[in-house]
C-alpha positions in Angstrom: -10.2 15.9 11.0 -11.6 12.8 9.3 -10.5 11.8 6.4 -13.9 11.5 4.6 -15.0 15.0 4.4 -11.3 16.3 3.7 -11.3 17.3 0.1 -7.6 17.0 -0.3 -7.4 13.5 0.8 -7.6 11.2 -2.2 -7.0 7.1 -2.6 -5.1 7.2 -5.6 -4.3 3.2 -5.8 -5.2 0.2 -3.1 -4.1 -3.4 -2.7 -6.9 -5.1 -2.1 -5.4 -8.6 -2.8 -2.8 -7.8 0.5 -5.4 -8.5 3.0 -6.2 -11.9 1.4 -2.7 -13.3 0.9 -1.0 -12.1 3.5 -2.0 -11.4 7.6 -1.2 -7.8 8.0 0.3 -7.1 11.5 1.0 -3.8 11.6 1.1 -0.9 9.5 3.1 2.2 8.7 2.7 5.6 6.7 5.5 6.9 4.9 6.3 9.6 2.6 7.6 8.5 -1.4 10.4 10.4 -3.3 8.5 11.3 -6.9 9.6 13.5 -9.9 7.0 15.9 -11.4 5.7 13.8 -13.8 4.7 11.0 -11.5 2.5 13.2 -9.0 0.7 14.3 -12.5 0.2 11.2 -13.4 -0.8 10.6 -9.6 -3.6 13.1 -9.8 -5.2 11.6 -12.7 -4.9 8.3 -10.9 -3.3 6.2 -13.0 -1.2 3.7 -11.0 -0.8 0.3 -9.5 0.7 -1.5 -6.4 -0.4 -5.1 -6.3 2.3 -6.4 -7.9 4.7 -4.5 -5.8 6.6 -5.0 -2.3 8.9 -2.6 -0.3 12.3 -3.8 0.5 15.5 -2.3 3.0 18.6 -2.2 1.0 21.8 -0.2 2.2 20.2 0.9 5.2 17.0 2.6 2.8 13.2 1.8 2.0 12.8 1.3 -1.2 9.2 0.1 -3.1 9.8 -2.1 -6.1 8.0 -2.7 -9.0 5.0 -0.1 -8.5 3.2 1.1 -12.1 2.9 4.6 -12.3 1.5 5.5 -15.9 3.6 8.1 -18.0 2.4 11.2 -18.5 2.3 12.8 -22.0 2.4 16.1 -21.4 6.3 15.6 -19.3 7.4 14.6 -23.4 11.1 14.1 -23.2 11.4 15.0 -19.0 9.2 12.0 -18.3 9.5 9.0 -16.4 10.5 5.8 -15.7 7.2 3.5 -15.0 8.6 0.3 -13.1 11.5 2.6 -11.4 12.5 1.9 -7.8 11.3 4.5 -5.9 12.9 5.9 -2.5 10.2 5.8 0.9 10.8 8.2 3.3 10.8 6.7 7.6 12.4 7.8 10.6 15.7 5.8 11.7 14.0 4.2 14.4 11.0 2.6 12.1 13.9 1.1 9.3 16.0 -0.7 12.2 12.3 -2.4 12.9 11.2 -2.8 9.7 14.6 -4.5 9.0 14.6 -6.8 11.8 11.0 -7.7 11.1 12.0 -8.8 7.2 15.7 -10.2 8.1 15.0 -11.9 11.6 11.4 -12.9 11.6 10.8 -13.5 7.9 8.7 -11.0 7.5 7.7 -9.1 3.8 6.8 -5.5 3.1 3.7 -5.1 1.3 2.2 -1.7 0.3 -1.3 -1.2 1.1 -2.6 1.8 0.0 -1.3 5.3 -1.8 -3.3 8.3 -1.3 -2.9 12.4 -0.7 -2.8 13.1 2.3 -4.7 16.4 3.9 -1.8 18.3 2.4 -2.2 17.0 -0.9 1.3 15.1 -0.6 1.6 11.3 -1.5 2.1 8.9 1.5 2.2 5.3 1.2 0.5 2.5 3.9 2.7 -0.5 4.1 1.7 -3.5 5.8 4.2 -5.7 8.2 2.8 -9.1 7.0 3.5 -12.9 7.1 2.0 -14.9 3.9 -1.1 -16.6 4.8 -1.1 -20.3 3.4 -3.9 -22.1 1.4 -6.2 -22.6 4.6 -5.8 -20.0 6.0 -7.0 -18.2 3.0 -10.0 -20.8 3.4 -10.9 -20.0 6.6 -10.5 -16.4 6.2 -13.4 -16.5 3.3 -15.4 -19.0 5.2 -15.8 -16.1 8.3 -16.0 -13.8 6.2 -19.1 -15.6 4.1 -20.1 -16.5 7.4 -20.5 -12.5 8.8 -22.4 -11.5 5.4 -24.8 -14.6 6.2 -25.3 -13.4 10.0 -25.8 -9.5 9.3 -28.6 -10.9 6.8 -30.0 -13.0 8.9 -30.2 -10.3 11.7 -31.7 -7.5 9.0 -34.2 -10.1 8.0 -35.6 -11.4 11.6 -34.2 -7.9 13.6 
């Protein structure tokens, strides 16, 4: 099933900055522990994870600093907006994940959050190394260079 023409699948928030800064080596889905009053505020699609990162403490995932908007209807049963918030792997992926952050030097970056085609919240997290200043150069620079090709190509194709 593509993801394009499910209905239930919905981006909720993106971090589009992550490809830029950092070079992404692999990915990984996983599954978030939320109360209530965050997966409300989730469907209205107020929240941000560019400032955040994930992070392996105690033998658990945990993302850190993501902005998920209160919601006013929760009242006094509401929730925390900066709290750390548990992400669900298998054994197997957090022993890697570890040794790729402790070992190789390696940081946790969080990609994208979106419904999945049963309307639950998963999280993408990128396994990336920072990029320094040139490389950040030279990324733009083939990337200015591509646009510049696929014109020329529409223009003498």
């Amino acid at each position: 099933m593509s993801r394009k023409s499910d209905p239930n699948y919905k981006i909720i928030a993106e971090n589009r900055r992550a490809r830029f800064d950092y070079a992404i080596e692999e990915d990984l889905e996983c599954g978030i522990i939320l109360t209530g009053s965050e997966v409300k505020s989730l469907r209205r699609g107020q929240s941000n994870i560019a400032e955040s990162y994930a992070n392996v403490e105690q033998g658990e995932l945990w993302l850190i600093n993501s902005y998920i908007a209160p919601y006013a209807q929760a009242g006094v049963f509401g929730h925390e907006e900066r709290r750390k918030r548990k992400l669900l792997v298998k054994q197997r992926e957090l022993a890697r994940l570890w040794a790729a952050t402790a070992k190789q030097g390696m940081t946790l970056v969080p990609l994208v959050m979106y419904f999945n085609d049963r309307g639950l919240v998963k999280l993408k997290i990128g396994i990336a190394k920072g990029k320094k200043l040139a490389d950040k150069r030279a990324t733009s620079a083939e990337r200015d260079w591509n646009r510049q090709k696929q014109r020329l190509l529409k223009e003498h194709g």
